[in-house]
N, C-alpha and C positions, 0 to 999 in steps of 0.2 A: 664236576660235570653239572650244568644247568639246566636243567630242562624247562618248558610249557607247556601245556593243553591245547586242540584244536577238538571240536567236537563237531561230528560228520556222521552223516545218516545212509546205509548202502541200501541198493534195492532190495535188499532178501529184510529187511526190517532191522536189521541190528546197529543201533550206536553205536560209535566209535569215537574215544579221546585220546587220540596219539600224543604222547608226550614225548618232545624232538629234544636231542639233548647237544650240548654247545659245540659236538664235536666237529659234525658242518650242517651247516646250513640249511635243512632241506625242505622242500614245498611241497604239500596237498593239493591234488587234483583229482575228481572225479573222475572215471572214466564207463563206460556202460553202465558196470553192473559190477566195479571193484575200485578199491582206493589204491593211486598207484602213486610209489615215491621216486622222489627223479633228485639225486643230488647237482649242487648247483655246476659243477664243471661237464657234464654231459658229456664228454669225450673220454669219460674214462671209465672203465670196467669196476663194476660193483659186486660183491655176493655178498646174501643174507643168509641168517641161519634165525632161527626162532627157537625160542626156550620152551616155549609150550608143544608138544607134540598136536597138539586137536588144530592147531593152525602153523600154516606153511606160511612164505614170503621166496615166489618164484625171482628167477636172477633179472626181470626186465624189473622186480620190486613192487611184485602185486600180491595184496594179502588176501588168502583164500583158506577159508574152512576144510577140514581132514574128515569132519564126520558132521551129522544132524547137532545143532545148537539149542534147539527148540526149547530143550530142559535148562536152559543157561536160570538157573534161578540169582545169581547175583552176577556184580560185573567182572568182569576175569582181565589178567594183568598179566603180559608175557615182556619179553625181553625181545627185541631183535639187534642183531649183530650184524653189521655192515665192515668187510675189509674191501681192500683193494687188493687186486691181481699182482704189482707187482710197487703195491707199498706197504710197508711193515704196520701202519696204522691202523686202529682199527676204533670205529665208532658206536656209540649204541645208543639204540631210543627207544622208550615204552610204549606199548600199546594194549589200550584199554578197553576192552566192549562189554557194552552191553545190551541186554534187547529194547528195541524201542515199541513202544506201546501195550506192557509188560509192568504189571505191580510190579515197583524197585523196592529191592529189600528195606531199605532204609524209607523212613515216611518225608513226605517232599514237606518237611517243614523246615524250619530257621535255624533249627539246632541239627536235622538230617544232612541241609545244605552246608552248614559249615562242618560237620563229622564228614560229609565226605569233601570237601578242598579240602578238611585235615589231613587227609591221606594222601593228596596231591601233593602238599605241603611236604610227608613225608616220603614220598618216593621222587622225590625231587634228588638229581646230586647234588652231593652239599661241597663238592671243592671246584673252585675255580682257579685255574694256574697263569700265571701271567704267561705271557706267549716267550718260545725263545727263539732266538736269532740263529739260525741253520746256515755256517758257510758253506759254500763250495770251492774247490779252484777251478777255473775258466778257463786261462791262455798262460802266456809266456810272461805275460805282462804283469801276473798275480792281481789280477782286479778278480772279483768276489762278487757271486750276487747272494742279494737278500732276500730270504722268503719270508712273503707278505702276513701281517700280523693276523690272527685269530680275530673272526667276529665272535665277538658275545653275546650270546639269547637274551635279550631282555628275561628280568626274573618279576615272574604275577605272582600278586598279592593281593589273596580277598578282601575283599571291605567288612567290615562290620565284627571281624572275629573275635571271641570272646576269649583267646586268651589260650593258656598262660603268657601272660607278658615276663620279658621281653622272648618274641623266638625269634629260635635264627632260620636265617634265611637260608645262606651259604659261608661257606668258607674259604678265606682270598689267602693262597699261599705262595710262595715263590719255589724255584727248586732252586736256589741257593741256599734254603733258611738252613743246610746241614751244614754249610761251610760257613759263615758270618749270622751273627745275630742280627734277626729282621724285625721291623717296628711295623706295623702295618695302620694306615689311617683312610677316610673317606671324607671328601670334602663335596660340598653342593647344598640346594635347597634340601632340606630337610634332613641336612646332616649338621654343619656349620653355619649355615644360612638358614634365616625365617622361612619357612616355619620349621626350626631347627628343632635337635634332642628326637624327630622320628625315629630316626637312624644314627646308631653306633658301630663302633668295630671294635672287637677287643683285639691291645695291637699285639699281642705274643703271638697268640693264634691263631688271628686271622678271621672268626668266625663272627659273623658282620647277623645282626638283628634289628628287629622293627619290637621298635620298646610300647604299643600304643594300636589300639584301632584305626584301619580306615575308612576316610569315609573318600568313595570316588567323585561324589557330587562336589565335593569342595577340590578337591586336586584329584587326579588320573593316573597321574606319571610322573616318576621324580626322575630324575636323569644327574646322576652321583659319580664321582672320580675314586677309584681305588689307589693307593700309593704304597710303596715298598722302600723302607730308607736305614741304611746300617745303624748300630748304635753312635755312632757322629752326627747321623743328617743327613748324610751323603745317601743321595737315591741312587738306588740299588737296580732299582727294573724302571721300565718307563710307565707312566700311570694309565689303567685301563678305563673305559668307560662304563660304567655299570647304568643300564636303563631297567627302574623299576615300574612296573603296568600295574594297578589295581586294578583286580577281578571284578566285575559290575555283581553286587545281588539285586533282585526283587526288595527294594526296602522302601520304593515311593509309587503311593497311587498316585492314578492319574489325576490330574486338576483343571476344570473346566477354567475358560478365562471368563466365564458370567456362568452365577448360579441360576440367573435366567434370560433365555434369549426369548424375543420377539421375532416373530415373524408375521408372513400371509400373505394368503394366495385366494384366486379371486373366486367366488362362488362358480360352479358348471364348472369348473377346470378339468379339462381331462388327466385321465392317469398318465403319472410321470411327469408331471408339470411341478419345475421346483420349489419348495417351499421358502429353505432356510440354510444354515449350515451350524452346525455346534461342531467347536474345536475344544480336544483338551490334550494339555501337555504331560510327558512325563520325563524327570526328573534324570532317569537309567540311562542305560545305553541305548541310544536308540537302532543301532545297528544288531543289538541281540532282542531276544524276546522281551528282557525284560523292560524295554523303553518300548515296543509293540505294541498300540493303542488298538482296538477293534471297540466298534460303536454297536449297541442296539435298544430299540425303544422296547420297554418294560412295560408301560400302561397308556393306554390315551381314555379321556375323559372329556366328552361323553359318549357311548357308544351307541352313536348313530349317525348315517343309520347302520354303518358293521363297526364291532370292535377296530378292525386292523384298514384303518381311512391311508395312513400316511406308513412310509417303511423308509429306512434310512441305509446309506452306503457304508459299510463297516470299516471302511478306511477313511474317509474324505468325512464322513458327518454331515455327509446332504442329506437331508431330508426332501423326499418329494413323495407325491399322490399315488396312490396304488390303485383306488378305486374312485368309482365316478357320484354325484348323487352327493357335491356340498351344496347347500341352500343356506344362505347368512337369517334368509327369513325362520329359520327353522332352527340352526344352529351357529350361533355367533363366535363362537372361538371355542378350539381344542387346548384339553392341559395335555403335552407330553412330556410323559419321565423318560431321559435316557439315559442310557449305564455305557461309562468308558471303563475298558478291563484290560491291563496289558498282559502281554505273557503270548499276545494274538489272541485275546479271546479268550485264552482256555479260562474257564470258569473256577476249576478246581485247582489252579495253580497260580491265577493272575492276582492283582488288584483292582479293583473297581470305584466307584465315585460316579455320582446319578447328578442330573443338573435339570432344569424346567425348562419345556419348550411351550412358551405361550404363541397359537397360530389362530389371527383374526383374520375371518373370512368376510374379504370385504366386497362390498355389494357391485351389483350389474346393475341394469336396468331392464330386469323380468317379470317385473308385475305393473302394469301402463294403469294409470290411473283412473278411479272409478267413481263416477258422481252415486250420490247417495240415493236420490229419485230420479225419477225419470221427467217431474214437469215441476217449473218452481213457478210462482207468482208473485208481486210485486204492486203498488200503486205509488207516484209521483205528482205534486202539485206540477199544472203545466207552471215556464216558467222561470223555474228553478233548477240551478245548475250545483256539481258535485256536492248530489243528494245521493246518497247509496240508496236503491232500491232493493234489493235481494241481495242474500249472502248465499253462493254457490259451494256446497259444501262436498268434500269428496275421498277417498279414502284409496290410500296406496300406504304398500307393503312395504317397497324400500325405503333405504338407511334414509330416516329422518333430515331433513335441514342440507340437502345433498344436489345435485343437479337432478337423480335418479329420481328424486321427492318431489321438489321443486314443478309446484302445475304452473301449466299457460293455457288462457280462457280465449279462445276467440269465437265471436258472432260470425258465424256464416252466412246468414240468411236473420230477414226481419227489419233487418238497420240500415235502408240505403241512406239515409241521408247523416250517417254518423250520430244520431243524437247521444245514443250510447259505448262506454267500453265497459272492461272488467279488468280490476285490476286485484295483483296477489296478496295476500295480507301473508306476511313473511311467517308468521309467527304456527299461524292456524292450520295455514293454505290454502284457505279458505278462498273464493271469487267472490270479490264484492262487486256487481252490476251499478256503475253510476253514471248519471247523467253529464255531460259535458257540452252540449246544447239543448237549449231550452225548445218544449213543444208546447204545444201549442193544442189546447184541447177543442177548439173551433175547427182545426182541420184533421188532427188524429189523436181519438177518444181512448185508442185500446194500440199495445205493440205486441206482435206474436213472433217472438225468437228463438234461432235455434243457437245453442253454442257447445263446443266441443273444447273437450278440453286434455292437455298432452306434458309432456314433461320437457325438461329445457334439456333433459339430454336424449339422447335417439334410442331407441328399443333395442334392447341387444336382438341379436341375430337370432332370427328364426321364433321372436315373438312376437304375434299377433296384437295387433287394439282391440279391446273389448267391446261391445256393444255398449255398455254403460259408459262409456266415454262422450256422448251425444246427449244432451238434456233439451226440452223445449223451456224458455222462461215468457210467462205473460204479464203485461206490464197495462196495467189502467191509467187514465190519466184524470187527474182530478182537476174542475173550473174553479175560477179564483179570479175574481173583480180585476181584471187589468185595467191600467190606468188609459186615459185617452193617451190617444196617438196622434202626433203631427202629421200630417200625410211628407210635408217639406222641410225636414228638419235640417242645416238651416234653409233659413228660405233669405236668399238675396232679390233687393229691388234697387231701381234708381233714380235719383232725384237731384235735382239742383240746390245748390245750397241756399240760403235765405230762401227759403218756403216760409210762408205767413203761419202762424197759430193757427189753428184750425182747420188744415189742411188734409184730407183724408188721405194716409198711403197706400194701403192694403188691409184686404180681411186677412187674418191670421188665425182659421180655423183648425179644431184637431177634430179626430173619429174614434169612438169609443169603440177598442175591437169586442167587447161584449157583445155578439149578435143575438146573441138569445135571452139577453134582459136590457128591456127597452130601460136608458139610464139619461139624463138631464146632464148638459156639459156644461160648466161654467168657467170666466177665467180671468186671470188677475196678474198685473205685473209682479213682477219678482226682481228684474233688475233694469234699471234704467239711471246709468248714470250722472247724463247732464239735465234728467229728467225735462226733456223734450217730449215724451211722447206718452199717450192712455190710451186703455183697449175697452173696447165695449163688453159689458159684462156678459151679455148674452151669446151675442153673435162673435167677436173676437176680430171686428174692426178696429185697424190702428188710428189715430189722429193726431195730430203734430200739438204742442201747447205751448211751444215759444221757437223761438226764430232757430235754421238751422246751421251752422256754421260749419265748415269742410276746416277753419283754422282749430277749432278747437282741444285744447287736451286731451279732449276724450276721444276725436276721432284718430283710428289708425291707419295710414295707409289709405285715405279715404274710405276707411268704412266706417260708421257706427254702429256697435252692437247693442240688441237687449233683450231679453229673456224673461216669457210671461210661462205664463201656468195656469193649463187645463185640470180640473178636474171633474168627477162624477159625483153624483148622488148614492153609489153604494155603499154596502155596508160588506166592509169598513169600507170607507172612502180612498179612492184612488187618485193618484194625480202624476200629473206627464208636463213635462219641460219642453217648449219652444226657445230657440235662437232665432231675431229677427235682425239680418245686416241687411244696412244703409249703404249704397253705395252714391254719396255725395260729388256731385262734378260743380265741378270749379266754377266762380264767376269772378272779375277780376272787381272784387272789394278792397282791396288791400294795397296801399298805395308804397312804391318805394322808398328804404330808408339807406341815407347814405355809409360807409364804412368806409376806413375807418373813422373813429370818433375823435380823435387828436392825429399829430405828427409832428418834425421838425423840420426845417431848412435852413439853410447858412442863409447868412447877411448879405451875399452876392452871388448873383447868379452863375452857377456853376452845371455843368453839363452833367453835376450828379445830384445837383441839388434839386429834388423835385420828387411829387409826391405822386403814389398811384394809390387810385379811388376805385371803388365800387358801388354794389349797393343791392340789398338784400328785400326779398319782395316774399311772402307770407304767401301767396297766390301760386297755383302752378301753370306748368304750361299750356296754353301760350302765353297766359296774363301776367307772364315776368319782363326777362330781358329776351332783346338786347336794350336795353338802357341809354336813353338823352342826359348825358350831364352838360350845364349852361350855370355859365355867372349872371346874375340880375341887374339890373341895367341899375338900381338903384342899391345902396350908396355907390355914387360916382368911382369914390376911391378904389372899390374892389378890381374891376376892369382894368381899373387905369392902372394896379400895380401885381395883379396876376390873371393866368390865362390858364385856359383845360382846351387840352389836346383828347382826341379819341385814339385809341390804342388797341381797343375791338369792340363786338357786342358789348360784353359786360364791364368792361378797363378803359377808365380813364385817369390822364394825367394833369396834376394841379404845377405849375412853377409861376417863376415871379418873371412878370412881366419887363421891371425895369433893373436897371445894373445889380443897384443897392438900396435895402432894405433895413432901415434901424431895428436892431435887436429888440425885442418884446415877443408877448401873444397876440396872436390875433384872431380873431372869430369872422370866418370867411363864409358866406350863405352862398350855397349852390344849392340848383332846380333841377332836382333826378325825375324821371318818366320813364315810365313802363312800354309795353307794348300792345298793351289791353285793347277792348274795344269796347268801347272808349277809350284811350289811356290814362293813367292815372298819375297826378304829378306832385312830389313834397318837396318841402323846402327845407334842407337841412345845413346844419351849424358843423365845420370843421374848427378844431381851434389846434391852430399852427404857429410853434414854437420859432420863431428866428432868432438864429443863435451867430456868435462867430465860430468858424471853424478850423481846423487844423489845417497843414498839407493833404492829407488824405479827406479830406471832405465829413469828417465827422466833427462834433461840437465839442470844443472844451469843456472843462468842467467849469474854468470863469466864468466863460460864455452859456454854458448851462443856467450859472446860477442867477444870472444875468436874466437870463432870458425868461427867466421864471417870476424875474420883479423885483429882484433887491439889488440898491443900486449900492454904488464903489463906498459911500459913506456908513452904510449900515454894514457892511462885510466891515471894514474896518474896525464900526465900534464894537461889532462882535469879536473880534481877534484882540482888542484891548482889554475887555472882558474876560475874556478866557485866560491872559498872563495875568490878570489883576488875582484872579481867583486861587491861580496856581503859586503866586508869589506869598499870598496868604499861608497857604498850606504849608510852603515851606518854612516859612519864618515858626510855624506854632511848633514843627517838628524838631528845628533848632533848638528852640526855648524849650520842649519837653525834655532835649539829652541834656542841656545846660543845668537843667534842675536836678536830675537823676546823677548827672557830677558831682553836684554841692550833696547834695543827702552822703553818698558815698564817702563824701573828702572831709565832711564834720568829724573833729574825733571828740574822744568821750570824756567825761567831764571828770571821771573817777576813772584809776585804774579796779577791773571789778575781781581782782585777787585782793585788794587794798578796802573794800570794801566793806568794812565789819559794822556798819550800823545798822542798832535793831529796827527790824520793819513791826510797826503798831498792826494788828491784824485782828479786822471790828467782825464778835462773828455775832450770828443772832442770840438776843436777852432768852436766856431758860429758866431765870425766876431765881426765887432761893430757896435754900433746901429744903427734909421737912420738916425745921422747927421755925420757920416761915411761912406758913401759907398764906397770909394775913398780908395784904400791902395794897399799894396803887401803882395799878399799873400806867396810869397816865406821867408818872412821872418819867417813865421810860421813852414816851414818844416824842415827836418833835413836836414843841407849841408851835399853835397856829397865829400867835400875835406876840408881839414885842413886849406885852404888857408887863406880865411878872418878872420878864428881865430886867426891866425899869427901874420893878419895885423890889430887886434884891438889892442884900447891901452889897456895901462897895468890897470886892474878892471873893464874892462866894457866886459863882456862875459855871456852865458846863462846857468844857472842851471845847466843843463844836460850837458855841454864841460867840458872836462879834459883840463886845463891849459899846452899848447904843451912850457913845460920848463923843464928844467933840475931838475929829483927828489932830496930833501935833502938826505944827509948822515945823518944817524942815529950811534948815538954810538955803539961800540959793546960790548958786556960781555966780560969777560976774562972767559977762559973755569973754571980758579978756580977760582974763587972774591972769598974776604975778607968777611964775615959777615957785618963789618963795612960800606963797600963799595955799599949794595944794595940801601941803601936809595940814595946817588946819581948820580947811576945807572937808578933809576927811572924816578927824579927830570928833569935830561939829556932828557930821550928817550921822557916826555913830553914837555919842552921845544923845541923840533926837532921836533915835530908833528903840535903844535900851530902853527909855523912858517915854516910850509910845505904848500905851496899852491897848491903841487897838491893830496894833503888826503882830501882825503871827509867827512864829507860835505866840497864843495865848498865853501869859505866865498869870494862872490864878489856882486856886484852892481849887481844888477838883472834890465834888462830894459825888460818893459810891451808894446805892441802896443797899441799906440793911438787911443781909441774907440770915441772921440768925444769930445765934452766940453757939458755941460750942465748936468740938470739929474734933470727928476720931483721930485724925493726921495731926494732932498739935499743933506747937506753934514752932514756926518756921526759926524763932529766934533763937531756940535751944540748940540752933546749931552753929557752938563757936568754934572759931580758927583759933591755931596756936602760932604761938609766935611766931615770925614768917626769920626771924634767925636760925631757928629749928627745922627750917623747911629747903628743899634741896630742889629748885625750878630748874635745872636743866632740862631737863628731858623734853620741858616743854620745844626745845629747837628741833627735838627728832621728830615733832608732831607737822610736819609741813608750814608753808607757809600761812595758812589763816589761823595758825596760833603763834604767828612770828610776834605780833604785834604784845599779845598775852606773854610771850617769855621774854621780849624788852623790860616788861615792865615789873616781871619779878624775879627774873633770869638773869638782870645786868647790874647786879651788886658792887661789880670790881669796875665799870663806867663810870657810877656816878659820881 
């Protein structure tokens, strides 16, 4: 039989742990004021009997006390007995009470708590029987029904238990094990399967153990198969399910998810207004007490102005206000400690864990800002622009650098005409008072302002502006030499061009606004570009000093500009700039000039051959166009072989008057005129190309070149020219690969493996050794004159001299020889060469300077050969070819 625990609390104060045992099923329910049991089939008659006399168990299945409990000093353990009316079965399940809120006998510590599951442990039944199969007969037909298999109680198992390992749990038997030998095994996670070895069963007997602590936080529930199988193999029963529960203890405090939370809430907030929230998890069941988190704050710091500002939800972990009367200006942020303890709280049985609640109390906008005096003063040169005059200075209580902080200065009164603002200096907050138009100390000596000053964000609700919010500022204004003033700056006039030198335009006076110091103005050009004009030094009369010209570069648009300069006699001295424009009107000076200045035509008159004219006039209107163009009556030929048509005011057209035109340039004079009044008339030079032309009326390039002046004979000799040049270049390119052939195709005069003659190799004289020092070294150099050569005898001379003797004659050929005759022809020319002492090589006595006598190296002659009968020259053929020649000649014994 299996049983588990339920633990249930009745109204009269007593706990209660019914432990239900496998036989059926049955569920707990409260009802008023008693714990009533209701088996799962409800249709069928139940009676109980109870083992304890001091409690009954009425037949609806309500358990009820026989007398006062009150003395119940520890928990008490009866029996109850469940049959059926008219089934032979019979069921039983324990029930266990005790008082609740009553010192328990055993102390609620780790070893009280597992001492008592030990005793759950052991009033547990320890056998569990596989179900058996119940036939009945039915009908005629011998069909059978089956009654339905046995649920099995899940078997609980505490966590953490300290043992003896391995205990048992229950014991899995069959009611055959009297008739046939039974094996009994359990297979699942934690038996055969990871995390395997929890669970074993021993198979004789059945009695099935947890060899090992649990812990519930890593697994819960193991859910395991029992098996019943003969000694063959052969399953005996069908396999049952066995589901094991681990019992949750108190073995994890709770754990904040931040050891510190931030929060806040805004200064003036009313009670109840939320703060924050701290959560903390625990690890247990959360369905029983011991996974039951309850929250409370333990301290707040600082206390003011009451200890208990903030109180938090002992479920949820919100923190909010309790009391009114936070001020950021006063108190800037709360530290709160608060304690998470499961168990629901209870102190003396939970776990706990405390975490930081950091709460900044962030600002409004309830302290409006406060100028420090009540009246500022200030003095400014007139004049002079963003000059700060005064620093407005002022003092507020809110958060620093904030919109709540943050002043704004406005002038209400004092400043109609803008001369002043104020602007915030970000850092101070200070009002800096600056000027942004300049005054003028001739019309106001002194300024009297009012300014007020506010914040950029608005007044919380229900606070008043302070009276010191309002400041007057007085501002002086200080005189300063200003410089003369033009009354018409600029000042435009008008005039005709070509004005004579010394023509007066205008006074170009300035006014010293200094009225109250009589000052002397004097003045002076400063710019005048085509230097046309000078100002009278006193008065600041202009007058012309060369002619005025409306064409010239310097004037714009018809204007000339120039720019003199007033100044005064004070101290310091001041001065002021005039603009004086010229506005120049046109007179027609400027006579027409024709455009274009070249063109072309074909050689006969073609309806496209023909030129359009203009002509460009310096003057403006009306002393331009429309424009007279005319041919001149002189030379003859012009008329007589082209003509201008008018095409409008400004265009006209040039063609040729007769068929055909020989190709050349020509310089044709036309007579342009203006419209002036007078008009004005030039004579200008077109030079027109007559060319021949294509089908489409454009000029060949023949005919281009033609026309330009080089006639058929020079184009030619220039085309001769140019093959002449080009046929050179080839011919030198030929002869350079012809050359670069022969160098290539010379072959060599030695083969250079056949090669073996010593090369003489001159290096420089280093003297002789040291029983030498003593010598001439002129005999080492080359003479500078033939003389001593002269004077040696005959065979004693140096390598390098030509013998100064008279050359042999050499035979000469006959232009025809005989065939016969070449052989000695030869014979001769060698004979005469032998005996030529001055063909080289030289054959003479070579004399060496005397390096010394002696020599550590001896003498070279002590080293003789032995007889070359005795001597074995092969080897020299394995030496390659440049000792072929060296083992010929003492290698080939059996040759010669």
């Amino acid at each position: 039989m299996l049983i588990y625990s339920v633990d249930l609390r009745t109204p009269h104060g007593v706990n209660l742990t019914v432990l239900l045992s496998n036989s059926v099923p049955l569920s707990l329910s409260l009802s008023a004021s008693l714990v009533k049991f209701e088996d799962c089939q409800r249709s069928r008659e139940v009676g109980f009997v109870s083992s304890d006399p001091n409690f009954s168990v009425r037949p609806d299945g309500t358990v009820y006390t026989e007398q006062e409990v009150a003395n119940l000093s520890e928990p008490v353990q009866f029996m109850v007995t469940a049959r059926g009316l008219h089934d032979p079965h019979i069921w039983e399940t324990t029930v266990k009470l005790a008082l609740a809120g009553h010192p328990h006998p055993l102390p609620l510590t780790k070893v009280g708590i597992e001492e008592m599951l030990s005793r759950v442990w052991d009033s547990q039944p320890r056998v569990i029987k596989f179900p058996r199969r119940h036939q009945r007969g039915s009908s005629a037909n011998g069909l059978r029904r089956q009654k339905r298999d046995w649920v099995i109680p899940p078997i609980n198992v505490p966590e953490n238990s300290r043992g003896p390992f391995p205990h048992m749990l229950v014991r899995i038997r069959s009611d055959q094990d009297k008739d046939v030998g039974i094996r009994y095994s359990i297979t699942g996670a934690g038996a055969d399967q990871p995390p395997s070895g929890i669970y074993n069963i021993d198979p004789i007997s059945g009695n099935m153990f947890v060899t090992q602590p649990l812990d519930r936080e890593e697994r819960a529930s193991f859910h395991l198969r029992a098996h019943a199988v003969d000694m063959n193999g052969n399953q005996v029963e069908n396999p049952i399910d066995l589901y094991i529960y681990v019992i949750d203890m108190n073995d994890n405090r709770p754990e904040f998810q931040n050891q510190v939370y931030n929060g806040s809430v805004a200064e003036g907030s009313k009670p109840g207004s939320s703060v924050m929230q701290v959560t903390a998890a625990d690890s247990d069941d959360s369905t029983t007490a011991n996974g039951m988190v309850r929250y409370r704050i333990l301290s707040q710091t600082p206390h003011s102005p009451i200890p208990n500002m903030f109180t938090i939800n002992s479920e949820t972990g919100d923190i909010v206000t309790v009391a009114a009367g936070l001020d950021r200006e006063k108190v800037s942020q709360y530290t709160i400690i608060v304690q998470a303890t499961d168990m629901e709280g209870n102190l003396n049985f939970g776990l706990s864990n405390t975490a930081t609640a950091l709460i900044s109390i962030t600002d409004i906008n309830d302290n409006p800002p406060e100028l420090t005096v009540r009246t500022f003063s200030g003095e400014v040169p007139e004049n002079k622009v963003n000059v700060v005059v005064t620093n407005l200075t002022v003092v507020d209580r809110d958060q620093p650098h904030s919109p709540n902080w943050n002043a704004v200065y406005r002038i209400v009164s004092g400043d109609p005409s803008g001369h002043f603002t104020i602007r915030t200096n970000p850092i101070t907050n200070e009002g800096m008072l600056t000027v942004v138009k300049p005054v003028d100390f001739e019309m106001n000596r002194a300024f009297m302002l009012t300014v007020v000053v506010s914040n950029q964000a608005h007044l919380a609700s229900g606070i008043q502006s302070s009276l010191q919010s309002t400041a007057g500022v007085t501002i002086s204004v200080q005189d300063v030499n200003e410089p003369p003033i033009f009354p018409v700056n600029p000042k435009m006039i008008r005039f005709e061009e070509g004005v004579p030198a010394g023509t007066t335009l205008t006074v170009f006076a300035a006014q010293d606004p200094d009225h109250f110091i009589h000052q002397i103005v004097r003045y002076s050009k400063l710019s005048d570009p085509a230097n046309w004009l000078k100002i009278n030094r006193t008065n600041g009369q202009i007058t012309t000093m060369a002619l005025l010209d409306r064409e010239s570069i310097y004037v714009k648009n018809n204007v000339y500009e120039a720019t003199f300069l007033a100044f005064d006699n004070g101290s310091p001295q001041a001065s002021g700039t005039g603009t004086l424009q010229i506005y120049l009107i046109d007179v027609n000076d400027n006579a027409p000039v024709l455009v274009p200045q070249e063109a072309q035509v074909c050689e006969r008159a073609r309806p496209n051959s023909r030129v359009n004219i203009t002509a460009s006039d310096a003057d403006a209107d009306p002393n331009v166009g429309p424009f007279v163009f005319e041919l001149p009556s002189f030379p003859a030929s012009v008329r007589r072989n082209w003509t201008i048509s008018r095409l409008s005011g400004d265009y006209a057209q040039l063609r040729l008057r007769i068929p055909y035109l020989e190709p050349g340039v020509y310089e044709i004079p036309i007579i342009v005129s203006d419209s002036g009044n007078p008009p004005l008339s030039n004579r200008s030079l077109i030079r027109v190309k007559v060319c021949p032309c294509d089908d489409n009326g454009d000029c060949s390039t023949t005919g281009a070149v033609a026309a330009a002046g080089l006639g058929t004979g020079a184009i030619i000799a220039i085309l001769i020219c140019i093959i002449i040049l080009l046929s050179m270049v080839l011919l030198f390119v030929v002869w350079m690969k012809r050359r670069e052939k022969e160098r290539q195709a010379k072959p060599l005069l030695i083969d250079p493996e056949d090669d073996v003659r010593d090369n003489i190799l001159k290096y420089d004289e280093e003297g002789g050794g040291e029983e030498d020092q003593d010598y001439d070294l002129s005999q080492l150099q080359q003479p500078e004159s033939l003389e001593h050569i002269i004077n040696k005898p005959t065979g004693v001379r140096r390598v390098d001299e030509r013998p100064v003797i008279a050359e042999s004659q050499y035979p000469v050929r006959p232009s025809l020889p005989h065939p016969g005759d070449i052989g000695d022809f030869i014979n001769d020319g060698l004979r005469a060469a032998d005996n030529d002492p001055t063909a080289p090589p030289y054959d003479s006595l070579l004399v060496f300077d005397y390096e010394g006598s002696g020599s550590t190296a001896g003498s070279v002659s002590s080293l003789n050969s032995t007889s070359s009968e005795d001597q074995d020259y092969d080897y020299l053929n394995d030496w390659g070819p440049r000792f072929k020649k060296l083992a010929d000649l003492y290698g080939g014994g059996d040759d010669d």
